[in-house]
N, C-alpha and C positions, 0 to 999 in steps of 0.2 A: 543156183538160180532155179525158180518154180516153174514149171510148164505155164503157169497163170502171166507170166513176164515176158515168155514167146510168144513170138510174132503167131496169128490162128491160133492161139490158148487161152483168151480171153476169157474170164470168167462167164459162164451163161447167166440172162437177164434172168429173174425170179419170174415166175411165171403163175407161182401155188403159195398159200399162207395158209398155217392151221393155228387154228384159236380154239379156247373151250373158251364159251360162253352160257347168260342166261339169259333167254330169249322171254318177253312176256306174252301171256295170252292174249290172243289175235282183240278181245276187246280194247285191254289196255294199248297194245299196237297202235287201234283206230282214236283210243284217247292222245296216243303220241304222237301220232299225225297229224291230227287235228290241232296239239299244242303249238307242234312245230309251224306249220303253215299259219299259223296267227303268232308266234313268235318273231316270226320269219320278215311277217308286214307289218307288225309293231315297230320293228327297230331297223327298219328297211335294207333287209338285207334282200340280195341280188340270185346269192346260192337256192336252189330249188331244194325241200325237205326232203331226206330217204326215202325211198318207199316204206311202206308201215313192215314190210315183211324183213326190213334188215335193222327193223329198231333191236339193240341188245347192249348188254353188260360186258364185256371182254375182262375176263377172269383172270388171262393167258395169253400171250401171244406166244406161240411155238416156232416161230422163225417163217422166214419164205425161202423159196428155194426153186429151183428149176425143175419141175415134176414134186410128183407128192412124195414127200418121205415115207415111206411104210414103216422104218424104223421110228420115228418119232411118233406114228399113229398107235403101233402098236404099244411103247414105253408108255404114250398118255392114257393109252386105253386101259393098261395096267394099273396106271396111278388111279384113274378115274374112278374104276371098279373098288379101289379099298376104300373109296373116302365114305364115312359112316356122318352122317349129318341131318337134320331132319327140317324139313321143310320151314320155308322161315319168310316174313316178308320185307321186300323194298321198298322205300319211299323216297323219289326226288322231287325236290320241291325249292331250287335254284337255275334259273338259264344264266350260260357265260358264256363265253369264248376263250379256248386255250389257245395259247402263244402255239405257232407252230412254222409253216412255208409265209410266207406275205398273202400269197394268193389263194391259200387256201386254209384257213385257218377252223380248225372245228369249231362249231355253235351246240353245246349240250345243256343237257339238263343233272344239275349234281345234289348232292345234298348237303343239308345244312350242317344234318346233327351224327354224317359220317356213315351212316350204317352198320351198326355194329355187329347185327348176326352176318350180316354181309361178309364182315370183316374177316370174322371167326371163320367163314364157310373158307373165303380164300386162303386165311392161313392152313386151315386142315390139308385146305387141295397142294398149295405149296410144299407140305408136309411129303406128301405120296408123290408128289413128283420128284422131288431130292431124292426119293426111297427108291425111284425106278430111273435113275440118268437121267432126268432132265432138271436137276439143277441148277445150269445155268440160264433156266427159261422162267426160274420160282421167285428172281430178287426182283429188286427196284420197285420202287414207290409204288401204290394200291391210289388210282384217285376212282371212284366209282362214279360210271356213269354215263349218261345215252346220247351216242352224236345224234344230233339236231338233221343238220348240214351242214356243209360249208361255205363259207364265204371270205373274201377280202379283209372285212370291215369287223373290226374288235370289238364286242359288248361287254362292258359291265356287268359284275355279278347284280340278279335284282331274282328278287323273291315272286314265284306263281303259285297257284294253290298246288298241290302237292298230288301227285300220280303216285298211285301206290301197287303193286300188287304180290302175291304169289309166289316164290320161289318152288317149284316141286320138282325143277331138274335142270342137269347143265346139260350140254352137248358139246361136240370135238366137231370143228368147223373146219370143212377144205372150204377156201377163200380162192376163188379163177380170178389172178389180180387184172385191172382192169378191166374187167367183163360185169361186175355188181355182181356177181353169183356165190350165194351161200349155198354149198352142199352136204347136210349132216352127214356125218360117219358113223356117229355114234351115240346114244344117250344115254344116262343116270338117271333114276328117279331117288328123291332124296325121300329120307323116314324108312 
C-alpha cells in the first residue's frame, strides 16, 4: 500500500508548471492582442483575451508539481544549452478552438502550412531532452500554436491574415498555476 492511499497522505495539489517556450516580440504580442480581442467579438465569445505578455508557443510542457522541480530545471537547462539551431521565423494565420473542459475550451491561432523550421526547432529540442532524462516530457503530438483565450463556445477553423514573426530564442518557464504568472528561468538565444 502507498503512503498516497493513507488516510493525511494525499498526494499535494500542483501548485508550479515548467514549459520551454517561444515568447514573440512585445510588437507582435500587441499584434496578438489586438487579433485576439477582435477575434474574440467576431465570433462572440464570452472568455476575455490573455494579456499580450502571456501570448507564447509551448515547445514543452515539463510537468506541474507542488513546488518547483530544481531537478527538472536543471536536466532542461542542460538540454536547452546543447540545442544548436538558428533563428527562424513563425507564421500563424488560422483561429479555432480545441476540444478540451466544456467550459473552457482554448481559442488559438495555428497554422496552415505547419511550420516547418518550427517543427525541425522542436524536434532538435526533443532530441537533447531524451539526451538529458526528460524523455518522457519529449513525445506526443507538436500542434503549434498561440492560445487566444478561452471560452465555452467552439469555433471553426477560418483563415486571418497571418502574424508572423522572429524566433531568436526559447526560455524554461516557472508557471504559479493559477495566479497568470510567467517567471523566466532561463534563456537561449538561437544562431
Amino acid at each position: 500500500m502507498s503512503q498516497s492511499s493513507l488516510p493525511g497522505f494525499a498526494p499535494a495539489e500542483p501548485t508550479d508548471r515548467l514549459f520551454l517556450a517561444i515568447f514573440p516580440d512585445r510588437e507582435t504580442a500587441a499584434r496578438l492582442a489586438a487579433l485576439a480581442a477582435s477575434q474574440c467579438a467576431h465570433h462572440g465569445l464570452r472568455g476575455r483575451p490573455l494579456a499580450a505578455e502571456r501570448f507564447h508557443v509551448t515547445l514543452f510542457h515539463l510537468g506541474d508539481s507542488a513546488g518547483l522541480r530544481q531537478d527538472v530545471v536543471e536536466a532542461a537547462s542542460k538540454a536547452a544549452s546543447r540545442v544548436q539551431a538558428a533563428p527562424f521565423e513563425l507564421a500563424f494565420d488560422r483561429v479555432a478552438s480545441f476540444a478540451g473542459r466544456r467550459d473552457k475550451l482554448p481559442f488559438v491561432l495555428r497554422a496552415e502550412d505547419g511550420n516547418a523550421p518550427l517543427r525541425r526547432f522542436h524536434a532538435e529540442l526533443a532530441a537533447r531532452l531524451r539526451e538529458s532524462g526528460l524523455g518522457h516530457f519529449a513525445g506526443g503530438n507538436f500542434e503549434p500554436h498561440v492560445t487566444l483565450a478561452y471560452d465555452a463556445r467552439m469555433v471553426a477553423p477560418e483563415t486571418v491574415a497571418p502574424v508572423r514573426w522572429r524566433a531568436d530564442e526559447f526560455v524554461l518557464i516557472h508557471s504559479l498555476l493559477g495566479k497568470t504568472r510567467h517567471v523566466p528561468l532561463a534563456r537561449w538565444a538561437l544562431g
